[in-house]
N, C-alpha and C positions, 0 to 999 in steps of 0.2 A: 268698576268693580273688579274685584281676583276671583276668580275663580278657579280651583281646585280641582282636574280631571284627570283623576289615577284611570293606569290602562295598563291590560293585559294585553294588548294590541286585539283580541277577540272582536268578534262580530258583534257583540253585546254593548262592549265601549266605545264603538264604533259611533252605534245608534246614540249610544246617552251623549256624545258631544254632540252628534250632529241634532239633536234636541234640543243642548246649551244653544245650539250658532240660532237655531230659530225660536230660543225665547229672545233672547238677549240682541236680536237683530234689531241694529238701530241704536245701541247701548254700548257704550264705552267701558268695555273689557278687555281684561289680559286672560288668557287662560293657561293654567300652568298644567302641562300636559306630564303627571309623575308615573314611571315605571319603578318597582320596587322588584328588588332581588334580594333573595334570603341571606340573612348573615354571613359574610364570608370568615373559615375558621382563620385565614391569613392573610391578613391585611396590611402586611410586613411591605414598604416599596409602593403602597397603592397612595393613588387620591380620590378620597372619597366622595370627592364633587366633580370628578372627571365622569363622562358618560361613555362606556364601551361603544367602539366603531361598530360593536354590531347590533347594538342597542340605537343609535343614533342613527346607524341604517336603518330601522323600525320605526324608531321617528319620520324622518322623512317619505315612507313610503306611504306614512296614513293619510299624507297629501294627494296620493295617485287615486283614493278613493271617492266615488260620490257623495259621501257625506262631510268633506271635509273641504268639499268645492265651495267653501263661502267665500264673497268676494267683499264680504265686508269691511270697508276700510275702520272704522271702531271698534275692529276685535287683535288683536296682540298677543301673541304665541310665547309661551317660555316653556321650553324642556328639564327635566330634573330625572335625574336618577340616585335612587339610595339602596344602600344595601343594608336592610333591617329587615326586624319584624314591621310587619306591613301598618298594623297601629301605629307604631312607634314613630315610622317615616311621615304617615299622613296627620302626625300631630305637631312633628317637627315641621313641615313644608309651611303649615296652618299660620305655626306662629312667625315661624320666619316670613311669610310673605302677604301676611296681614289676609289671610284666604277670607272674605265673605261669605262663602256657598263651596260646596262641595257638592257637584254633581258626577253621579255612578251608577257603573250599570248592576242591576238585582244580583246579577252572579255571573262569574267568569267561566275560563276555558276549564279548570281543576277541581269544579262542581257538577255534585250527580246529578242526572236527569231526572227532572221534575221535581229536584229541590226548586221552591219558591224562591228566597234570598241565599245568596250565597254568605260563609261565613264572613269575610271582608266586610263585606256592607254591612250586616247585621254587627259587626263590632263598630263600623264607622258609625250607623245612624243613631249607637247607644252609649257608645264609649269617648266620643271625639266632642268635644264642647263647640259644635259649631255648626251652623242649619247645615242639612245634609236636603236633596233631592235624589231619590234613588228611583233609575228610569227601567224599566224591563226589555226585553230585547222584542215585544211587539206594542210597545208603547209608540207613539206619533204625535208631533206637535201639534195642536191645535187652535185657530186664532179666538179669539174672547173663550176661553176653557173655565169651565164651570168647577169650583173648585169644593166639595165637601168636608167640613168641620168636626168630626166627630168627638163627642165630652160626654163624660159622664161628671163635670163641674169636682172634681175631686181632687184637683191642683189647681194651685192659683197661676194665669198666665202674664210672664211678666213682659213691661215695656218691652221688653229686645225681643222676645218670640213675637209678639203683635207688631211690630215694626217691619221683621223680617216679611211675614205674611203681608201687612199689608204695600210693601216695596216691590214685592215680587207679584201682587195680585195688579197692582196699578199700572205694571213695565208689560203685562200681557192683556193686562183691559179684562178682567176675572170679575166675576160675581162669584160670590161665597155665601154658603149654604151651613149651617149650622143642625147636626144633626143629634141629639140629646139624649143618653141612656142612663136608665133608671132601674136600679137592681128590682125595685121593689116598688110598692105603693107607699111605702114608709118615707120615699125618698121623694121631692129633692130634702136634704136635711137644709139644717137652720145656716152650714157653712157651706153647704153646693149653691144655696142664695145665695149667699155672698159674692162665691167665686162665677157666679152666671150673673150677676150684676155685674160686677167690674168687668166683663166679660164684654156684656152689651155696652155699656158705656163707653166703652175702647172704639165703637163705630161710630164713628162724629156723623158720620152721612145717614146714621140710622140704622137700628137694627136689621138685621139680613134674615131671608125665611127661615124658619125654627120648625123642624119637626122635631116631636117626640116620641121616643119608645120604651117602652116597659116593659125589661127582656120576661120576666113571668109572667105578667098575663097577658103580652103578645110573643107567645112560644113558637108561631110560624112566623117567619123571617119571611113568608115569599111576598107580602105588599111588600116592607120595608124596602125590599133591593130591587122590586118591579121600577118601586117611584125612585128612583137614586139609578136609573138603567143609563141615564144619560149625562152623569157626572166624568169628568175629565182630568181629573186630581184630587188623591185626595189628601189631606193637612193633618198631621199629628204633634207632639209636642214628646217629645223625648220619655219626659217624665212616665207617659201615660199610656203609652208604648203594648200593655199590656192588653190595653181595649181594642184595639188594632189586630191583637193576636186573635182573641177571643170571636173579631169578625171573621180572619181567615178561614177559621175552622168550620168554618159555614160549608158542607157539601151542597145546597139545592144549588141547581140547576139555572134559579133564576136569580143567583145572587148577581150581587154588582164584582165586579171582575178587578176588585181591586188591586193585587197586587200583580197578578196574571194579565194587566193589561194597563193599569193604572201606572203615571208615576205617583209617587208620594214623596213628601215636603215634610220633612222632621222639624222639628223647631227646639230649638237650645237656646237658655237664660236663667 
């Protein structure tokens, strides 16, 4: 596999590799380790695929850190440096080096405090055509991780999002949890069947546990996140991005900690 690991050198990117080396332990990967620098106005005499000695000195020192002490012989380093808008670069690396996954951390060094995602990722997880893993800086690897599903059946998901999930649920040994939101009692409609069949029938091993919620007439969220306390990731789909947000804004107390502790698994197809 390529994977994709933009770094502000921060404590934050830190953790989200050292989360790649312990999914993917055991798993024959490159990871392509990109620092991005803002456009230069004069590029007069440069080479654009040369990487500054003192940018390359920052490479190498991420090696002196405990998180980067993997000694695993299946895993393969490549360095990149571009000087773009940060999109720009992490769309160009993509295609150029055939990226399968992009893993990152929620927000870097140049994001305020107690922002949730920083804007980088939130343009990566929305804007980049290609699964994204975005990890928080008190997120932790965890062996068979419980991974929750969240749909309101309102996009259809296609082969390459179900592929991704289930490549990535079978490399960590995941059970997936399917969790269902329903504006209304009018709902599911005649085509959220649809797309929650095709849905179910994507699991050859059998459908996985389904809860359902009904954001109006279950207006207290506190079961919903009580029973979900012990979920480990959770899986969204680009598209749908918006029901994701609509969880964040959950203040109680006993919510599930999603982004604030969770990684999350975007899906693009």
């Amino acid at each position: 596999m390529n994977i994709l690991l933009p770094t502000d050198f921060s404590e934050n990117s830190r953790n989200a590799a050292a989360y790649a080396f312990k999914y993917f332990a055991g798993v024959s990967c490159t990871f392509h380790l990109l620092h991005v620098a803002p456009p230069s106005i004069d590029k007069a005499g440069k080479n654009p695929a040369a990487i500054p000695s003192e940018i390359q000195k920052k490479f190498d020192e991420l090696f002196f850190f405990p998180e980067f002490s993997t000694k695993d012989a299946c895993h393969s380093f490549h360095f990149s440096y571009k000087e773009d808008y940060f999109i720009e670069a992490v769309r160009s690396l993509v295609a150029e080096k055939n990226i399968d996954l992009i893993l990152m951390g929620t927000k870097g060094t140049t994001n305020k405090e107690g922002m949730i995602i920083g804007k980088n990722t939130s343009d990566v997880i929305t804007k980049v055509k290609c699964p994204a893993l975005a990890i928080s800086q008190h997120a932790f690897f965890k062996a068979n991780p419980q991974m929750v599903f969240p749909t309101d059946y309102k996009i259809q998901y296609s082969a390459k999002m179900l592929n991704t999930l289930f490549t990535l649920s079978k490399l960590s040994n995941s059970s997936i949890r399917i969790l269902e939101f329903f504006s209304s009692e009018k709902e599911p409609s005649a085509e959220q069947i649809i797309n929650r069949t095709l849905l179910y029938n994507s699991f050859t091993s059998g459908i996985p546990p389904v809860q359902t919620y009904y954001c109006l007439k279950n207006s207290d969220r506190k079961s919903l996140f009580s029973t979900n306390e012990n979920v480990d990731m959770i899986v969204m789909a680009a598209k749908n991005i918006n029901l994701c947000q609509r969880l964040l804004k959950n203040n109680s107390k006993n919510q599930i900690p999603f982004i604030n502790k969770l990684p999350m698994l975007v899906l693009h197809g």
